[in-house]
N, CA, C and O atoms as CSV, one atom per row, in Angstrom:
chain,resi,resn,atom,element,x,y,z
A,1,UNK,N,N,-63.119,-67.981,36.578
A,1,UNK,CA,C,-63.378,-67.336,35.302
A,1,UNK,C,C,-62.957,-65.869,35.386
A,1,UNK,O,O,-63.130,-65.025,36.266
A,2,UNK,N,N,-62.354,-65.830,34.204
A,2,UNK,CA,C,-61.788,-64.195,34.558
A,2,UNK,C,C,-63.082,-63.487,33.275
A,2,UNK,O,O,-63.736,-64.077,32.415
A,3,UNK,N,N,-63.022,-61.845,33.705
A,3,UNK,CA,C,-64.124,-61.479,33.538
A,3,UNK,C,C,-63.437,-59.619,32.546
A,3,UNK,O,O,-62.410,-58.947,32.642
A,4,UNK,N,N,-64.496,-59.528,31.858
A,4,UNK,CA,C,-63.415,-57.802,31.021
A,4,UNK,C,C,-65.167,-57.126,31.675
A,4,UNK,O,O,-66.276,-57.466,31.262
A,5,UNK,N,N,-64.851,-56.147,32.744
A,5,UNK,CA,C,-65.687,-55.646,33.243
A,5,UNK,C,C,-65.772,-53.634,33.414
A,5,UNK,O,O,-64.956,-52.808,33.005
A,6,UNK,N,N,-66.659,-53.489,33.923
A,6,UNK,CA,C,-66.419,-52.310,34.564
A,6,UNK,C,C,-66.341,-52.412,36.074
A,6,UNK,O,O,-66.762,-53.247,36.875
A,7,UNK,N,N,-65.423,-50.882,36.235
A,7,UNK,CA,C,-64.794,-51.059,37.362
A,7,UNK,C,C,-65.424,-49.312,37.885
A,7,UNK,O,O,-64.799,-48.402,37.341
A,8,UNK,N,N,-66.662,-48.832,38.939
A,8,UNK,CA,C,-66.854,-47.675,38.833
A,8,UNK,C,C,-65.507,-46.654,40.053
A,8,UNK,O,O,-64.747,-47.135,40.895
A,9,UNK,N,N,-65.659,-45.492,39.730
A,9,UNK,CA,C,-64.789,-44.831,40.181
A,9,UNK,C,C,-65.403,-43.647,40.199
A,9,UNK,O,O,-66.432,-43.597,39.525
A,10,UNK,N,N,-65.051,-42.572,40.829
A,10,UNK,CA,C,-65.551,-40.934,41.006
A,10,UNK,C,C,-65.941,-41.099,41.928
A,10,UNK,O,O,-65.908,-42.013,42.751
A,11,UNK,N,N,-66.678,-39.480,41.796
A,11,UNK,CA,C,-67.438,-38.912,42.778
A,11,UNK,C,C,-68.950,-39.355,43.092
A,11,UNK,O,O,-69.627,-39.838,42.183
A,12,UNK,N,N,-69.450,-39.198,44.322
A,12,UNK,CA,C,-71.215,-39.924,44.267
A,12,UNK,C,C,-71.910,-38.546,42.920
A,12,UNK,O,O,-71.765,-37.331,42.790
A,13,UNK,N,N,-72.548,-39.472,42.279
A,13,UNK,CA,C,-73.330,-38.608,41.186
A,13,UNK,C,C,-72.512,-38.292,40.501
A,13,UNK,O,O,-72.952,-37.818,39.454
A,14,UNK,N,N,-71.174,-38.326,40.591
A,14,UNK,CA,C,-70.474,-38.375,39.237
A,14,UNK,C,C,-69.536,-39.359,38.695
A,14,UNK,O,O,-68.324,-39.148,38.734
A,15,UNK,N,N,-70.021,-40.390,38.206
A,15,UNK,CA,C,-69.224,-41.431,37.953
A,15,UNK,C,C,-67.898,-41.590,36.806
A,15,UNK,O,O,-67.744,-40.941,35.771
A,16,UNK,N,N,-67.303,-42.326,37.188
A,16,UNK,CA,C,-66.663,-42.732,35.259
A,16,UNK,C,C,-65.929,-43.568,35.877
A,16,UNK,O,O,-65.395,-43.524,36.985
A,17,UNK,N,N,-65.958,-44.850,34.527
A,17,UNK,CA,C,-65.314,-46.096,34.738
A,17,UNK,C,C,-64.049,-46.492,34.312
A,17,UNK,O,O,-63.385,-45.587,33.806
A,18,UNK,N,N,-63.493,-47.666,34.380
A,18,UNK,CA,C,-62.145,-48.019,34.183
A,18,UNK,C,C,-62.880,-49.620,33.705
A,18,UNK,O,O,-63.741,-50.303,34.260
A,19,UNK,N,N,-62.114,-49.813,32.465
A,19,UNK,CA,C,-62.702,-51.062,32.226
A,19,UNK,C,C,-61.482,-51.894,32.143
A,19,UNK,O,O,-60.401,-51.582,31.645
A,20,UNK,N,N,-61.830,-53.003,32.711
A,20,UNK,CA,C,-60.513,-53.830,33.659
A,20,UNK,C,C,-60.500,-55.312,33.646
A,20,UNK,O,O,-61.698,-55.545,33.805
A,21,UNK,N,N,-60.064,-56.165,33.581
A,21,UNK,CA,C,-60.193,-57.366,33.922
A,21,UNK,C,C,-59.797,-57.891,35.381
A,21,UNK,O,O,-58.865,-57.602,36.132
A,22,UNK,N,N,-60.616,-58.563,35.461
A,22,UNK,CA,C,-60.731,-59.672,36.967
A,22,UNK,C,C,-61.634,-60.281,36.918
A,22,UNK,O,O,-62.645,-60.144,36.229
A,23,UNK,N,N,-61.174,-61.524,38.146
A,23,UNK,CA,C,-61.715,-62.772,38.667
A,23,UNK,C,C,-63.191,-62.661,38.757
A,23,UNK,O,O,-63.600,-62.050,39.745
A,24,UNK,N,N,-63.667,-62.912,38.312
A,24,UNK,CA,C,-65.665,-63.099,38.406
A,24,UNK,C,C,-65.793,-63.354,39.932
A,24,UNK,O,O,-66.978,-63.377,40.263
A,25,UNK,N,N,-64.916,-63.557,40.981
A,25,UNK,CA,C,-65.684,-63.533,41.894
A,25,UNK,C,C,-65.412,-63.016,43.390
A,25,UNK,O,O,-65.570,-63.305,44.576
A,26,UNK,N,N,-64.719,-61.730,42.218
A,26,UNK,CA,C,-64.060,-60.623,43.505
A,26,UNK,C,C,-65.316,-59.700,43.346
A,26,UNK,O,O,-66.185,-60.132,42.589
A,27,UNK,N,N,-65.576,-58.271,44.063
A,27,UNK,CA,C,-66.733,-57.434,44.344
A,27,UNK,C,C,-66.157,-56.746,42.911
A,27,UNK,O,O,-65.012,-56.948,42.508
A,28,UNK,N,N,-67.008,-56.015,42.306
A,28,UNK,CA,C,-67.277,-55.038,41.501
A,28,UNK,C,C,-65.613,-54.163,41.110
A,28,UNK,O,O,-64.829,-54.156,40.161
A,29,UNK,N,N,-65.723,-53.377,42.730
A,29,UNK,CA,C,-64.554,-52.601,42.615
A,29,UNK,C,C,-63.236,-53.287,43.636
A,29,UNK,O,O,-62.432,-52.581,44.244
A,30,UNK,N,N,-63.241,-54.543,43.649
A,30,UNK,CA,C,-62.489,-55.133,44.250
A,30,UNK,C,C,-60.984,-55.088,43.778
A,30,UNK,O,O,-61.040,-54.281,42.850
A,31,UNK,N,N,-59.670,-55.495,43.888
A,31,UNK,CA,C,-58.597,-55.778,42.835
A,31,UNK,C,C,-59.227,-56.580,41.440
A,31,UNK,O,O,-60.172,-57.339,41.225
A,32,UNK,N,N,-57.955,-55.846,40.498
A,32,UNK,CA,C,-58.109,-56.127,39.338
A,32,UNK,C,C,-57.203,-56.716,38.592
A,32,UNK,O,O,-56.190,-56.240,39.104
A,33,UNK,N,N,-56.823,-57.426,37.730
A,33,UNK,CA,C,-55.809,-58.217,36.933
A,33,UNK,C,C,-55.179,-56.987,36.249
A,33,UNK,O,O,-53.951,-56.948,36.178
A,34,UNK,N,N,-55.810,-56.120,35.812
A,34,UNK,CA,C,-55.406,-55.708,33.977
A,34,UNK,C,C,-56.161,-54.261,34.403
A,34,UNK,O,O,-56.942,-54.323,35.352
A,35,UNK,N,N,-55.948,-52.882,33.697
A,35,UNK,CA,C,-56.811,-51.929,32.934
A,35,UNK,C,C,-56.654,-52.130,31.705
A,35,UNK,O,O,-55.505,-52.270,31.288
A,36,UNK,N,N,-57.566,-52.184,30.968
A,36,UNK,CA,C,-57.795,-52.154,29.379
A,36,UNK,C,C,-58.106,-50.558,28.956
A,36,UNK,O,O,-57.539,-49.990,28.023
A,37,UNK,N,N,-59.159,-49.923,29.861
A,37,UNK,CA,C,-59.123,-48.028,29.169
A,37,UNK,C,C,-60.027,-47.748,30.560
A,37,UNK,O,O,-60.070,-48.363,31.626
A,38,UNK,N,N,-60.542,-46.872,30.209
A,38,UNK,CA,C,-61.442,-45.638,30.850
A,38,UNK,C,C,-62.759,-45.813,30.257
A,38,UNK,O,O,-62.887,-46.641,29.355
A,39,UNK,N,N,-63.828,-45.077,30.690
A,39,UNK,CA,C,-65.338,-45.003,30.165
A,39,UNK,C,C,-65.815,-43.560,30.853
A,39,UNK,O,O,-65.832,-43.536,32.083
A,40,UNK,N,N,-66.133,-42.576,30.261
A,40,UNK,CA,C,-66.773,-41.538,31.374
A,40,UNK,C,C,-68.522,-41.168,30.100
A,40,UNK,O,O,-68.525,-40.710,28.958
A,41,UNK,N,N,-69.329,-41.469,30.687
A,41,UNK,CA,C,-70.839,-40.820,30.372
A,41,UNK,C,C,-71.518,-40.184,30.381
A,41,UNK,O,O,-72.648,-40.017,29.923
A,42,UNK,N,N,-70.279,-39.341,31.428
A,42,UNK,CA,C,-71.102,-37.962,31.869
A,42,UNK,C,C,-70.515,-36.869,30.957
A,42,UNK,O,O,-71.003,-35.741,31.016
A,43,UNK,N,N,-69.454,-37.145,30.081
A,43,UNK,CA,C,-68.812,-35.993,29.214
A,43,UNK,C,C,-69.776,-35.896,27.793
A,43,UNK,O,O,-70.407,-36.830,27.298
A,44,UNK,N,N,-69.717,-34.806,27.404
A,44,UNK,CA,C,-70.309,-34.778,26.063
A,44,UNK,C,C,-69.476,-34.097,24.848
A,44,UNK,O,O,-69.060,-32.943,24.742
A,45,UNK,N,N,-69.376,-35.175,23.992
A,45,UNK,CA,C,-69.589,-36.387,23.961
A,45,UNK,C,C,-69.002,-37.093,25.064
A,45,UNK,O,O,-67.998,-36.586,25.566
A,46,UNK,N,N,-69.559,-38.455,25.660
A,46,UNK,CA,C,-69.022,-39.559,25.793
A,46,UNK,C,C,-67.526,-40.257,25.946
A,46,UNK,O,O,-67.309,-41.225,25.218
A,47,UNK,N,N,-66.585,-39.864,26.762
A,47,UNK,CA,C,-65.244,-40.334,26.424
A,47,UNK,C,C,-64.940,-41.819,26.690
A,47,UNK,O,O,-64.946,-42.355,27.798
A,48,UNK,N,N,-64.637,-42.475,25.356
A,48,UNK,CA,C,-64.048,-44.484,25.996
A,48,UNK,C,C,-62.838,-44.000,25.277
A,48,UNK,O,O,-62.916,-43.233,24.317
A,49,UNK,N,N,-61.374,-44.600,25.903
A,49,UNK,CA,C,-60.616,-45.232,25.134
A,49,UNK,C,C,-60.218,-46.405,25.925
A,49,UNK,O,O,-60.415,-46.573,27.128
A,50,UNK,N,N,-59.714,-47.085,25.212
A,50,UNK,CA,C,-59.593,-48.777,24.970
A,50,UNK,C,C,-58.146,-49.298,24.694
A,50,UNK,O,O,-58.057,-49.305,23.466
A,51,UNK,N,N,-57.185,-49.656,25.132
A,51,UNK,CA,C,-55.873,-50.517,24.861
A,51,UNK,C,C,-57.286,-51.764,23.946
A,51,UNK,O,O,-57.965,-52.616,24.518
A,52,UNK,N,N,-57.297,-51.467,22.707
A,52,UNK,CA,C,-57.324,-52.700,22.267
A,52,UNK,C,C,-56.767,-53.559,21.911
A,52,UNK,O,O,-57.476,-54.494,21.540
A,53,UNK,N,N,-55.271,-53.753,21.813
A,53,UNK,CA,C,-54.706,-54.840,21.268
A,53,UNK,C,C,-54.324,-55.567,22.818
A,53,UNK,O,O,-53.820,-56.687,22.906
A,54,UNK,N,N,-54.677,-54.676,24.027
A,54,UNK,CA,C,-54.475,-55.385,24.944
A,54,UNK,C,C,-55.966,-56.531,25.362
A,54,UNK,O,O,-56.052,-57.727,25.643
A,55,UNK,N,N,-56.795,-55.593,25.236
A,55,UNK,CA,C,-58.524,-56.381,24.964
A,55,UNK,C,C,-58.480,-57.447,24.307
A,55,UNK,O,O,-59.013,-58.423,24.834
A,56,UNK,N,N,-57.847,-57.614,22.967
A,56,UNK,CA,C,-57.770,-58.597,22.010
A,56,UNK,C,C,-57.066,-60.158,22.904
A,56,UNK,O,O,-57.545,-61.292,22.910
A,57,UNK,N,N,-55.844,-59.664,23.560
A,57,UNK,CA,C,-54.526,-60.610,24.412
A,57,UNK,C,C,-56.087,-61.234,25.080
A,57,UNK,O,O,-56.470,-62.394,24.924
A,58,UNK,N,N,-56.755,-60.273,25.755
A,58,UNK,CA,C,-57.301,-60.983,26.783
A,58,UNK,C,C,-58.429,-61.956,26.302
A,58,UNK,O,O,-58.491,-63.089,26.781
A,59,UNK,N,N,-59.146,-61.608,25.542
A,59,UNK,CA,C,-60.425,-62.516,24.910
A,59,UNK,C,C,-59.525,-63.602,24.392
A,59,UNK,O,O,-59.922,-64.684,24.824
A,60,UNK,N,N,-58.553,-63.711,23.696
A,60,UNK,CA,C,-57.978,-64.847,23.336
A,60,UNK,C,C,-57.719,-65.566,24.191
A,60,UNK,O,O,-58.059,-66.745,24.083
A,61,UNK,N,N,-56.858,-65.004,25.620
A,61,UNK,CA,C,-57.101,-66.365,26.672
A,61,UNK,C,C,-58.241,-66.775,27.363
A,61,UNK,O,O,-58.166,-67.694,28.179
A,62,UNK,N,N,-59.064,-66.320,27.178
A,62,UNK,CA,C,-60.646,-66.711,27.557
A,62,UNK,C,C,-61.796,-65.901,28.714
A,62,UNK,O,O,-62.723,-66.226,29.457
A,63,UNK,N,N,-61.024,-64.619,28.289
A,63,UNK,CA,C,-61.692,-63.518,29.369
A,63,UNK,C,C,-63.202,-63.397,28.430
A,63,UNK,O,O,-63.299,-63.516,27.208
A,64,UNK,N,N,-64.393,-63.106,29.497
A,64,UNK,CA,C,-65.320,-62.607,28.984
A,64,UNK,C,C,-66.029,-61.411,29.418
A,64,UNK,O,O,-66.490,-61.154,30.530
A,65,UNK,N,N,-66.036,-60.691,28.292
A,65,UNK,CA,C,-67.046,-59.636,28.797
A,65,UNK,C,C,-68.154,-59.104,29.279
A,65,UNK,O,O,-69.226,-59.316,28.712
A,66,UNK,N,N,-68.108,-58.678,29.896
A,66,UNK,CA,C,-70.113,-58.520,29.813
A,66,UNK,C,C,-70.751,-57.873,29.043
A,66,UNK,O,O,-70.028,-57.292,28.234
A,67,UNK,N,N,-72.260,-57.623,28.859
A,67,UNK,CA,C,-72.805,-57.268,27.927
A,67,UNK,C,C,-72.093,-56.007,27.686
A,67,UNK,O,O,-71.221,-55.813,26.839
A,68,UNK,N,N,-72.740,-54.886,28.832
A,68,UNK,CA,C,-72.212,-53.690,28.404
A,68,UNK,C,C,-70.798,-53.193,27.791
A,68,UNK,O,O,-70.678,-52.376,26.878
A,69,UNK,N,N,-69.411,-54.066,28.704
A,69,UNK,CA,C,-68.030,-53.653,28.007
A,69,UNK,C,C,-68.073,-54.647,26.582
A,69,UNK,O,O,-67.065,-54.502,25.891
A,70,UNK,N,N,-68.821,-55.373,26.184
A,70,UNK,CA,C,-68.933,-55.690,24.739
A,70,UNK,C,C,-69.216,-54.995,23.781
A,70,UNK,O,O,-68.642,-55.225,22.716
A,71,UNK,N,N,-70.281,-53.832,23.881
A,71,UNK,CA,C,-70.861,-52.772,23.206
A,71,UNK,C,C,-69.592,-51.685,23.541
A,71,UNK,O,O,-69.015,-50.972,22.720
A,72,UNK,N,N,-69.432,-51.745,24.466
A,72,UNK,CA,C,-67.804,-50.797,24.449
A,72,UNK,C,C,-67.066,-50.894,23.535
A,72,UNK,O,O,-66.764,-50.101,22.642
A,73,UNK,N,N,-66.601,-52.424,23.874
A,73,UNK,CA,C,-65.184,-52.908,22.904
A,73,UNK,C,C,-65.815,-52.690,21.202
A,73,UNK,O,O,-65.242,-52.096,20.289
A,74,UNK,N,N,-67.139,-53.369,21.161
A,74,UNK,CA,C,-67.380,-52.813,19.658
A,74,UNK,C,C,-67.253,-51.510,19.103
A,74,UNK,O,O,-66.880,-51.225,17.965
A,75,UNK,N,N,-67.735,-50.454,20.377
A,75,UNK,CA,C,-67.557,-49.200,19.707
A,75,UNK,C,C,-66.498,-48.575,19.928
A,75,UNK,O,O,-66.552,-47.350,19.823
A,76,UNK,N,N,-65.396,-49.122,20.246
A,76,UNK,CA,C,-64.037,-48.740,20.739
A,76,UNK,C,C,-62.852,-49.326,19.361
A,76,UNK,O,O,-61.674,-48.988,19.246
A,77,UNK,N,N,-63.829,-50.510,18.226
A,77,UNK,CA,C,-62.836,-50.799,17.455
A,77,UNK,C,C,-62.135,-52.277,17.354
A,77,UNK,O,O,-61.336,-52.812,16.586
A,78,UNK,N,N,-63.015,-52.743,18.798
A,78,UNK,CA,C,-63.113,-54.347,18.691
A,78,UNK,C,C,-63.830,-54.799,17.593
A,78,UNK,O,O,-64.962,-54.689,18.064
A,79,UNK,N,N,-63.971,-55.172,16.616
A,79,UNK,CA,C,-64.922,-55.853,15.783
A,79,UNK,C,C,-65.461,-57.051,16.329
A,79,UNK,O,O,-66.082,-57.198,15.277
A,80,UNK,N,N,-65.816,-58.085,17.025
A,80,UNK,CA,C,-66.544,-59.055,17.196
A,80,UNK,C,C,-65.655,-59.281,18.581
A,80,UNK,O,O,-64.599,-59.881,18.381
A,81,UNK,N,N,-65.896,-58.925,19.838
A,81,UNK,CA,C,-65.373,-59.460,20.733
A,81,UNK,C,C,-65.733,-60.863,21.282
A,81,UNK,O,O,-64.856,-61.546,21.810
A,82,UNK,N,N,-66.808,-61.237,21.185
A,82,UNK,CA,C,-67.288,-63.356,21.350
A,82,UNK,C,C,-66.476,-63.676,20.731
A,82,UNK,O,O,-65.671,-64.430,21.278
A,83,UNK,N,N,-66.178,-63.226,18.991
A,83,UNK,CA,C,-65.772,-64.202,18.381
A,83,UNK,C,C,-63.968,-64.716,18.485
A,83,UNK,O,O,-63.406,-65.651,17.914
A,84,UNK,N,N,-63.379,-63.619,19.504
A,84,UNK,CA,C,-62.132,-63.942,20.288
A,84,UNK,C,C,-61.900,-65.052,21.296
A,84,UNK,O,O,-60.861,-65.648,21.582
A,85,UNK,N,N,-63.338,-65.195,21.837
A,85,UNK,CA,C,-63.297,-65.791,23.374
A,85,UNK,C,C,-63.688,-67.451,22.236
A,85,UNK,O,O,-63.644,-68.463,22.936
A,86,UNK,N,N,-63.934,-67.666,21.121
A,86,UNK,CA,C,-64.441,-68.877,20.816
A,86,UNK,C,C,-63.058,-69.686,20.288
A,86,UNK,O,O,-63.149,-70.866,19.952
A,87,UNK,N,N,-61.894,-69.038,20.243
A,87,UNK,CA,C,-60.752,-69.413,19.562
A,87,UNK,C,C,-59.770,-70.301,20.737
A,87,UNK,O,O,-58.678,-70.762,20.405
């Protein structure tokens, strides 16, 4: 099962992510298939951007997200990311 995840990166105590696709059953920050964008939480505001039309490619072949890069992709401009993975 391939997986649209986060991928952490930085410094200790200062994080920011890369949100990526891969295999559900490589480690966390193991190799990755794909980058889809960035995530950093520690900026204020908040910086995500998102290749979404590349996000879109991937839910259509049956990648799933997890909770959290779902609330990403929604607030990044995905409108319904499940309802990709059901097609």
């Amino acid at each position: 099962m391939v997986k649209i995840r986060l991928k952490r990166m930085g410094a200790k105590k200062a994080p920011f992510y890369r949100i990526v696709v891969s295999d559900a059953r490589r480690p966390r920050d193991g190799k990755t298939v794909a980058e889809l964008g960035i995530y950093d939480p520690t900026k204020d505001p908040m910086l995500l951007k998102v290749n979404v039309e590349e996000a879109r490619k991937w839910i259509a072949k049956g990648a799933q997200p997890t909770d959290t890069t779902r609330a990403l992709l929604k607030k990044a401009g995905l409108a319904s990311p499940e309802a990709g993975a059901s097609k």
